[in-house]
C-alpha positions as CSV (number, residue, x, y, z in Angstrom):
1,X,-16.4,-16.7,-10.5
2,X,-16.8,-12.6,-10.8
3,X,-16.5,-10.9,-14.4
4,X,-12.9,-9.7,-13.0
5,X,-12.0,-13.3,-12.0
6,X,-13.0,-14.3,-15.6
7,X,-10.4,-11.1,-16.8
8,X,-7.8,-12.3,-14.6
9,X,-8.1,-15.9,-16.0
10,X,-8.6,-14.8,-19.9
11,X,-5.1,-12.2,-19.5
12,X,-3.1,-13.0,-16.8
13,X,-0.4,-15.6,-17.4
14,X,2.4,-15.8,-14.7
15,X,5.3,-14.4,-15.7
16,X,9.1,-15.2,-14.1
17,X,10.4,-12.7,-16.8
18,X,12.3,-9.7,-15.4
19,X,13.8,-6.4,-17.0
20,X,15.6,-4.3,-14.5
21,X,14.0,-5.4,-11.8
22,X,10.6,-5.8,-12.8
23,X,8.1,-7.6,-14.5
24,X,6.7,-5.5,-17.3
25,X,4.1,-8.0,-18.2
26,X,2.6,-7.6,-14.6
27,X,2.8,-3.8,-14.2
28,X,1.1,-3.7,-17.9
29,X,-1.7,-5.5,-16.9
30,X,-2.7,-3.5,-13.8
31,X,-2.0,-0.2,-15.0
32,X,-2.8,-0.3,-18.5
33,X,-5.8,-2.2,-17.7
34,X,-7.0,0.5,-15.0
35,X,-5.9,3.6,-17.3
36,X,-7.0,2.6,-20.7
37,X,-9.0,-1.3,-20.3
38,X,-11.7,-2.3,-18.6
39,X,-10.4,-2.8,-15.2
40,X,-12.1,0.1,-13.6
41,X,-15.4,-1.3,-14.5
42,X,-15.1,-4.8,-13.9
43,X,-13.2,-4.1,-10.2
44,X,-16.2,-1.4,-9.7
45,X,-18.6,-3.9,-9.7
46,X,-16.8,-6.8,-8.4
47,X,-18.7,-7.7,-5.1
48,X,-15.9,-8.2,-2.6
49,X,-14.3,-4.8,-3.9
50,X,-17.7,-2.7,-3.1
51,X,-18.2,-4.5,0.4
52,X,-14.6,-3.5,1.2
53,X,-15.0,0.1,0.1
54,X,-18.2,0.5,2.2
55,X,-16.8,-0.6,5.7
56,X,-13.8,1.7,4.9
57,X,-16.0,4.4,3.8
58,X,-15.2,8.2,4.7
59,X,-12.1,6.9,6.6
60,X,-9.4,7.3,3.7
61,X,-9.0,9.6,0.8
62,X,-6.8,7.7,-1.2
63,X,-8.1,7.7,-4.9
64,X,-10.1,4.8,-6.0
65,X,-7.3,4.1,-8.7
66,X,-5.1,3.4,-6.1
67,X,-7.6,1.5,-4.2
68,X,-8.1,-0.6,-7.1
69,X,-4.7,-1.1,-7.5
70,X,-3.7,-2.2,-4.1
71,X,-7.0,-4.8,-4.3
72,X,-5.3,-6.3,-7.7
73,X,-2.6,-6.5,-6.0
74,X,-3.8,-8.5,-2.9
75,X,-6.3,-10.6,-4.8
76,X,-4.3,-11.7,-8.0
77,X,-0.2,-11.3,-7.0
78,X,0.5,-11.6,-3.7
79,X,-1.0,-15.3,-3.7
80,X,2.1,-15.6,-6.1
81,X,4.6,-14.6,-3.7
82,X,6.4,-16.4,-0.4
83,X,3.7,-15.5,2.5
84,X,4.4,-12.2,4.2
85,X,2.4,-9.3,6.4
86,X,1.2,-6.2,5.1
87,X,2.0,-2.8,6.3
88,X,1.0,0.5,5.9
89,X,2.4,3.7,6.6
90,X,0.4,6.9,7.2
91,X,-3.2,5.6,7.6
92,X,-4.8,9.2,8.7
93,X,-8.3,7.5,9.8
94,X,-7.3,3.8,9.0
95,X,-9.9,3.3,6.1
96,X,-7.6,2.0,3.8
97,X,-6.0,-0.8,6.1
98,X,-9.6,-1.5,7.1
99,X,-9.9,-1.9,3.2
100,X,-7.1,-4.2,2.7
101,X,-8.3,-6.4,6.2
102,X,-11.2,-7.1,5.0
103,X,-10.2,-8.1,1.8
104,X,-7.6,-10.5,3.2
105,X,-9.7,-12.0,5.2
106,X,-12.3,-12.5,3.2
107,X,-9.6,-14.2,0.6
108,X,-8.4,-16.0,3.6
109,X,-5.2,-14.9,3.7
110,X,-3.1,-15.9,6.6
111,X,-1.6,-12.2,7.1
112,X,-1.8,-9.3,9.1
113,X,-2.4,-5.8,8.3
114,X,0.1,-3.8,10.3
115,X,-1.4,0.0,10.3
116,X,0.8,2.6,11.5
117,X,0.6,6.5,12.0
118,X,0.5,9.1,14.8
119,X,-3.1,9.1,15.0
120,X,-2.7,12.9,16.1
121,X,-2.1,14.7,12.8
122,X,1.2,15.2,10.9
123,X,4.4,15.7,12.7
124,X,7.0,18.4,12.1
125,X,8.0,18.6,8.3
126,X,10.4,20.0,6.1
127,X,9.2,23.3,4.9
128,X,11.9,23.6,2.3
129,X,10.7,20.5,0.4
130,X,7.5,19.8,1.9
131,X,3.8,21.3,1.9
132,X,2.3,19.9,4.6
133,X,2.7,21.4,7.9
134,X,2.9,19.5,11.6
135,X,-0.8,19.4,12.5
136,X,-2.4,18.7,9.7
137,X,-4.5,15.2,9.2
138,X,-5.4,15.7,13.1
139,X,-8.8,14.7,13.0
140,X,-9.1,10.9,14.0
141,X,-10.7,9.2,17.0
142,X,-7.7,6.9,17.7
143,X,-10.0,4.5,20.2
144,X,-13.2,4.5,17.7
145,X,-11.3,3.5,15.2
146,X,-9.6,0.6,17.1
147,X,-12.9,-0.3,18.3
148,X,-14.8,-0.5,15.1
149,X,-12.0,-2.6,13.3
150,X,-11.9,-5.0,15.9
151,X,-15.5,-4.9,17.5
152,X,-17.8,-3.6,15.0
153,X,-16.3,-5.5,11.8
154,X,-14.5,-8.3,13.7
155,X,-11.2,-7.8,11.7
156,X,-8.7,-9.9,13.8
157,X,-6.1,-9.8,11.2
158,X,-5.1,-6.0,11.7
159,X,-3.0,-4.3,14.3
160,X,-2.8,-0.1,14.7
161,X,0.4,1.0,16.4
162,X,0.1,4.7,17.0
163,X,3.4,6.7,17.3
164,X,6.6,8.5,15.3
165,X,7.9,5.8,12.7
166,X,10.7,6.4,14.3
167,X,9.8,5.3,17.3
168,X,7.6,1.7,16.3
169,X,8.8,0.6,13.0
170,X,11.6,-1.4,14.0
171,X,9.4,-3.1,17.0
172,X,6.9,-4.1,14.1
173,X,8.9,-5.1,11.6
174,X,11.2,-7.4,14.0
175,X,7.6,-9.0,15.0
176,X,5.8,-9.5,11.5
177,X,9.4,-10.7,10.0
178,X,8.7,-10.7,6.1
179,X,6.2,-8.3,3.9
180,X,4.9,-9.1,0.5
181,X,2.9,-5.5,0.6
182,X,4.2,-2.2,1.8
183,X,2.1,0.8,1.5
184,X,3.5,4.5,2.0
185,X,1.8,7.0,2.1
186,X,3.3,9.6,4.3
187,X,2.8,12.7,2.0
188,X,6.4,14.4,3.1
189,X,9.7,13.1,2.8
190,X,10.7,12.2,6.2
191,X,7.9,10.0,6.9
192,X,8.5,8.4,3.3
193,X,12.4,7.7,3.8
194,X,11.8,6.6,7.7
195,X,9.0,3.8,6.2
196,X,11.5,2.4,3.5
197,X,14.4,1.8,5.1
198,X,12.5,0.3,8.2
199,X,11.3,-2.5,5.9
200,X,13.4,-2.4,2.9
201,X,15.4,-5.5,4.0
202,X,12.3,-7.6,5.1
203,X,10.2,-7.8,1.6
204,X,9.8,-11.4,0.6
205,X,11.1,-11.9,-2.3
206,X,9.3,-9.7,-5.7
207,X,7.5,-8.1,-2.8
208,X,5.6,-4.7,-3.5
209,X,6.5,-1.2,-2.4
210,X,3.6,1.0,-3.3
211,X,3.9,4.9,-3.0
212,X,0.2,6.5,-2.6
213,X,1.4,10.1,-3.3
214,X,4.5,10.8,-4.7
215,X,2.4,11.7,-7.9
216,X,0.7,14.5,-6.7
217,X,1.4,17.7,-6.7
218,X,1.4,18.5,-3.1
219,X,3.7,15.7,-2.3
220,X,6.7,16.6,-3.8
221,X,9.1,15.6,-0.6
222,X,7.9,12.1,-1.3
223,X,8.9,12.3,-4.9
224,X,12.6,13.3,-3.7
225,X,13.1,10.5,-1.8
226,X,12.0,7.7,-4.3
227,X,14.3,9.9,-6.8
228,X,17.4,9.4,-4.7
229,X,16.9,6.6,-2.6
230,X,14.9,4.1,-4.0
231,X,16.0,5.2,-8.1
232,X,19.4,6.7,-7.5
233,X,20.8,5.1,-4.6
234,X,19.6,1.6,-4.7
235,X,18.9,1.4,-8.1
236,X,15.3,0.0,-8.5
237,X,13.6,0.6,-11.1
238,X,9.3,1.1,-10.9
239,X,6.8,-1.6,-12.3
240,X,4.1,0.9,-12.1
241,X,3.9,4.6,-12.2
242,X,-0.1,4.6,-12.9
243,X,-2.3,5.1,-11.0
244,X,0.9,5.5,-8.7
245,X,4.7,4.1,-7.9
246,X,5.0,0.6,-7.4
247,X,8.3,-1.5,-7.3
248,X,9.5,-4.6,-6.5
249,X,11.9,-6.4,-4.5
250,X,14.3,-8.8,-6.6
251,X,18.0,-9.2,-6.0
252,X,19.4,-7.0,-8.8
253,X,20.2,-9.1,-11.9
């Protein structure tokens, strides 16, 4: 048993308690623990943690804060949840899903990691909300990556689909069936809104929706659509907004 196992054991007590939609209790652990605790440490040095950040190593640039969270969140809640795929949307040069493959596997987790994007840089954006511009994020070997997920690391449990959202979501999501684990990070609104209500209505139940980036400041067309989709029109409520969005999927109580 790691040091973080140990953590887990000592402070984490499964909890069925929900306010609006979430569980406090949960999102305090995980964020409070990374912001303020001792959870950055401990995850730093855990040993499956540091052989999953190497094979996904300069293939991502999401923030090892939200790295760590999404490996809390694979190792110590999903196991607590009906069995469902992972998917994630906007991958750039597919580091993080490599991340989250490995991991699963090595947890032995019967699930695959569904990894979508257009492999060819961004695709036309909203320049009234958004500051990205079509083109950018361009710079990915689509077949080397394919080849050293499945070849070089022998990750079996992960699928790319390269295309518009708009054009593969639905054939994915009618595949895998269920998710416990959705991952957006799209960086402008239409990407964001396209990857929510593609999945939305196939989240096992307290399934997680994580946002990578609508935090930052260059991402603000993400932050409008988790404002008045996911906050205003559907009326969830976040478990996490450190080290970025999370929320949950309960029937509203």
């Amino acid at each position: 048993m790691t040091a973080l196992d140990q953590y887990f054991e000592k402070h984490f007590k499964t909890s069925t308690e929900l306010l609006n939609g979430r569980s406090v209790q949960d999102g305090y652990i995980r964020s409070v623990g990374l912001q303020f605790g001792e959870l950055q440490t401990l995850i730093g040095k855990d040993p499956l943690f540091r052989d999953a950040c190497a094979v996904a190593h300069g293939r991502t640039i999401i923030s090892g804060e939200n790295r760590m969270n999404l490996y809390l969140l694979i190792k110590y809640f999903l196991p607590r949840l009906q069995t469902g795929h992972i998917i994630e949307f906007g991958a750039y040069k597919g580091g993080n899903s490599i991340f989250m493959a490995y991991v699963a596997k090595a947890l032995n987790l019967d699930i695959t990691i569904y990894c979508l994007d257009t492999f060819t840089g961004m695709p036309k954006t909203d320049p009234s909300i958004d500051l990205h511009t079509e083109g950018d994020f361009n710079d990915v070997d689509f077949d080397e990556l394919k080849n050293y997920a499945h070849n070089t690391l022998g990750l079996t449990n992960i699928s790319f689909v390269q295309g518009l959202f708009s054009d593969t979501a639905e054939s994915v999501v009618s595949e895998a069936g269920s998710f416990s684990l959705v991952h957006i990070d799209c960086d402008i609104a239409s990407g964001v809104e396209e990857s929510y209500e593609a999945v939305k209505n196939n989240m096992v139940e307290g399934g997680y929706i994580a946002f990578d980036d609508a935090l930052f400041s260059s991402c603000l067309g993400a932050t409008v659509i988790i404002e008045d989709i996911l906050i205003r029109r559907d009326g969830l409520n976040s478990e996490q907004i450190y080290p970025h969005y999370v929320f949950r999927n309960f029937d509203k109580v």
